[in-house]
N, C-alpha and C positions, 0 to 999 in steps of 0.2 A: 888312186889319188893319194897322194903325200898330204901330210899336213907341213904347216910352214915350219919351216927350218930343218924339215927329215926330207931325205929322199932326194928325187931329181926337184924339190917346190922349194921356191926364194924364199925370202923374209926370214923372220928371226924366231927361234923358238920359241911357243907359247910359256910367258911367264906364271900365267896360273892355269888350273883346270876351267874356269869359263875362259877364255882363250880359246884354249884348244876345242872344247865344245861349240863355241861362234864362231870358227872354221867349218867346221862340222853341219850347220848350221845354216850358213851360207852357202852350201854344195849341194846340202837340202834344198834349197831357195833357188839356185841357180836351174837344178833338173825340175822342179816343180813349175817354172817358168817353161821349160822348153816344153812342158807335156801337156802348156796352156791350163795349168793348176788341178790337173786331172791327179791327186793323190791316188788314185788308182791304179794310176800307170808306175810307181817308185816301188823298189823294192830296196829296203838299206840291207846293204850289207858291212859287218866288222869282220875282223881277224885280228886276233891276240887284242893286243891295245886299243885298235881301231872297234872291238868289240862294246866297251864304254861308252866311247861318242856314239854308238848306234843305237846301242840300248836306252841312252838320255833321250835320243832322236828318236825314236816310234815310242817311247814314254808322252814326247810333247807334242808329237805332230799324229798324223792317221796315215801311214802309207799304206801300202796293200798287203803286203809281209817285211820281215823281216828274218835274215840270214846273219847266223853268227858260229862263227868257227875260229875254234878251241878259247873261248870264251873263259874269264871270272867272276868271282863275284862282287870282291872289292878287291885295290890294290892294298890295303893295307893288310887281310888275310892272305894275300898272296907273297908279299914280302914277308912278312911273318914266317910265314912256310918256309921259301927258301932263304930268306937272312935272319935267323930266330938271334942275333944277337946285335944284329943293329936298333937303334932306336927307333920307333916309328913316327916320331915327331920329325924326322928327314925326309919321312913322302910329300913330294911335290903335289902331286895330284892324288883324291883320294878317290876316284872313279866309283862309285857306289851303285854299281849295278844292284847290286840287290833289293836296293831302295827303290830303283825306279822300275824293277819288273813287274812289281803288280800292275801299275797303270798300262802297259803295253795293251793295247787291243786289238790288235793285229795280228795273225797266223805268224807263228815263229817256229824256223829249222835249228838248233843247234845242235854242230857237227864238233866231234869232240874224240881224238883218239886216248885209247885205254896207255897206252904208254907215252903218254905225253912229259914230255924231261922239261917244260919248263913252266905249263900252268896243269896243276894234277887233275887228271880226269877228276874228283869229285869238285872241285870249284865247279866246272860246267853243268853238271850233273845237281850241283843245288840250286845254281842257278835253274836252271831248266823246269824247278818244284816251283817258283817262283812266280814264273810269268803262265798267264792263265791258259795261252790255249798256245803251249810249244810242243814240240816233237824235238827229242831226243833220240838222236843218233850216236851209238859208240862205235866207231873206227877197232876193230879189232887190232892192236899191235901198230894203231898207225901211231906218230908222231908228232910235234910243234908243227913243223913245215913241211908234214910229208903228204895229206891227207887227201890232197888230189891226187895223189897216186895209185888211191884203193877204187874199186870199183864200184863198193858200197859205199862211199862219196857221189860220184854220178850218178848214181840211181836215186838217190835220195833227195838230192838237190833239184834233180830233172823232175821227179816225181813233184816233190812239192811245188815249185815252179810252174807246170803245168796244169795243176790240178784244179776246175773252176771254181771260184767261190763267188 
């Protein structure tokens, strides 16, 4: 799913960070309706940026698990990292995962390759210290967008997926 104004989804890009979370939000809301509000039945999952609105989302709501791959922990630590000379007073959004991992109470995967070129394995890796009951997987030599590629993706994702709680 895109959020508005990315990808093949209409409308205009979100002007702030709640914006973009009240997409997020809504999508939550729309599959909670089809599963007749069985929070049981949801499983959020992020990628890169999409990793924020889902961490905000099983911070606020109870779904069953939650999946996040190659996750941050804030953007403004992340930008730092790779723009150490721009200002930070220019992030738009300042996604604060790290803030809301403690509240998560729900089983959490994060999948995170060791050569990640564009959020460095330890952002996910501290995130991961963060929220109470995750599992920490590192992609040996995977990358941003490679990670479905690795085998020890599938295994991990299927395992925890499957696994009853």
């Amino acid at each position: 799913v895109d959020y508005p104004g990315y990808g093949k989804s209409g409308g205009s890009v979100p002007r702030n960070e709640d914006e973009l979370q009240m997409a997020g939000a809504a999508l939550y809301d729309a599959a909670l309706a089809a599963e007749h509000g069985d929070e049981r039945r949801i499983v959020v999952y992020g990628r890169s940026l999409g990793t924020a609105v889902a961490t905000r989302l099983a911070a606020q709501r109870n779904p069953a698990a939650l999946v996040l791959e190659t996750p941050f922990d804030s953007l403004r630590s992340l930008a730092q990292r790779l723009f150490p000379w721009a200002p930070t007073f220019l992030i738009r959004y300042p996604f604060r995962s790290d803030l809301d991992a403690a509240k998560i109470r729900c089983p959490t995967l994060i999948l995170h390759g060791t050569a990640d070129e564009v959020v460095p394995f330890a952002q996910g890796a501290r995130l991961a210290k963060r929220i109470p009951q995750a599992t920490f997987i590192a992609i040996h030599d995977g990358r941003h967008n490679d990670l479905s590629n690795f085998p020890t993706y599938w295994t991990a994702v299927t395992r925890f997926l499957t696994f009853p709680r």
